[in-house]
C-alpha positions in Angstrom: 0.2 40.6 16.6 3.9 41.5 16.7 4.7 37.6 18.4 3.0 35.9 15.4 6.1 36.4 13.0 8.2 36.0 15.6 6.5 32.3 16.5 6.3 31.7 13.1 10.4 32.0 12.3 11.3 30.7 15.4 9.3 27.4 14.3 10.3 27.3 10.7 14.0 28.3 11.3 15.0 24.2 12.3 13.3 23.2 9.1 15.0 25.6 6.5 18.4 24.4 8.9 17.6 21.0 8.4 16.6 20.6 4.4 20.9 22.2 4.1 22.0 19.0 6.2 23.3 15.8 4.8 22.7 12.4 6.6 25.9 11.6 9.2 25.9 8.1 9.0 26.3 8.1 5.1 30.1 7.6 4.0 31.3 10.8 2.4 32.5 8.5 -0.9 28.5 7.2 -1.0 27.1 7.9 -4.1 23.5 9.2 -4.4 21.4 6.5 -6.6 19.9 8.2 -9.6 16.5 6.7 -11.1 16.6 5.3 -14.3 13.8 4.0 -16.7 15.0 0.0 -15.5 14.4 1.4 -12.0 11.0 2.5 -12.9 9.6 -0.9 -14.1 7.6 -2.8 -12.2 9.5 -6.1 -10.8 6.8 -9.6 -11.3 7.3 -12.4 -8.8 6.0 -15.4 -9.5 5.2 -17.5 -6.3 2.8 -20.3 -7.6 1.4 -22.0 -10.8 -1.4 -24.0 -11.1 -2.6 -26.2 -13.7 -5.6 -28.7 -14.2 -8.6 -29.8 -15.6 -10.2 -26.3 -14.4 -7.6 -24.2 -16.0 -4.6 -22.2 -15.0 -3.8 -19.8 -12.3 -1.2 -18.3 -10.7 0.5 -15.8 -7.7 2.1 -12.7 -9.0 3.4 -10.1 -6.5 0.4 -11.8 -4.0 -1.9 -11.6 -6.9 -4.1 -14.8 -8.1 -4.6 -14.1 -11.6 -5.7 -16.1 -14.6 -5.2 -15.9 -18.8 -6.3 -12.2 -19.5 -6.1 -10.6 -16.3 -3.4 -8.0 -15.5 -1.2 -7.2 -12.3 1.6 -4.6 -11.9 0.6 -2.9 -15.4 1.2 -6.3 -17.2 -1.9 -8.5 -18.6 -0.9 -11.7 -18.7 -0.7 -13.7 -21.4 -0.2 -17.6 -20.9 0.3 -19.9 -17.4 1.9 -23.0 -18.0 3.3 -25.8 -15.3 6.2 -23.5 -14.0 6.3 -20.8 -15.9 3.9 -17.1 -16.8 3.9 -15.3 -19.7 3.6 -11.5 -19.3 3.0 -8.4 -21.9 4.1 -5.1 -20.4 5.0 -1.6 -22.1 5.0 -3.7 -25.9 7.5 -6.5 -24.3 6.9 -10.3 -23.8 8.2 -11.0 -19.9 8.3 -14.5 -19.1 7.8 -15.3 -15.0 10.0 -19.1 -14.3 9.1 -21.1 -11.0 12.0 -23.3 -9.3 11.2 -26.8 -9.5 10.8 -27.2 -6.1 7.8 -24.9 -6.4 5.5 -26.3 -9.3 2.7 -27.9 -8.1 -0.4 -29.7 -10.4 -3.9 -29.6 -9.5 -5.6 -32.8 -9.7 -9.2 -33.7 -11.2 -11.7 -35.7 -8.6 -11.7 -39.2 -10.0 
């Protein structure tokens, strides 16, 4: 019974060491980031639109998602060729493609 304390210090001792040390490979001028509220709001990527005779859609963070549907906390709001419309925390975000990116869906003919 004596050992079990013993054990017990011996194998916390290098954790209760450890939580003191700083990180070597860090420059001593390196400044610790601090969060902030713009830090804690969730980024949107827009990565496609589509638009045609079926509707809209589009690819936010890797999420299809249509008029009414929500990703990241945000419902959105419109999808137009290019562009996504977004309402987050009481704000109007609006998602723009690149050119090179904006693709139309075609109707059968």
């Amino acid at each position: 019974m004596r050992a079990l304390p013993v054990l017990l210090a011996l194998l916390l001792a290098p954790v209760a060491v450890a939580a003191g040390m700083s990180d070597p490979t860090r420059p001593q001028d390196a400044a610790i980031p601090q969060k902030s509220a713009a830090n804690d709001a969730p980024s949107f990527r827009l990565q496609y639109v589509a638009v045609g005779p079926s509707g809209a859609s589009a690819i936010i963070n890797g999420a299809r998602v249509r008029v009414g549907d929500r990703v990241s906390g945000a419902r959105v709001l419109s999808i137009q060729s290019g562009r996504v419309a977004l309402q987050h925390a009481g704000e109007r975000i609006v998602l723009r493609l690149d050119h090179s990116s904006i693709r139309r869906k075609r109707g059968r003919q």
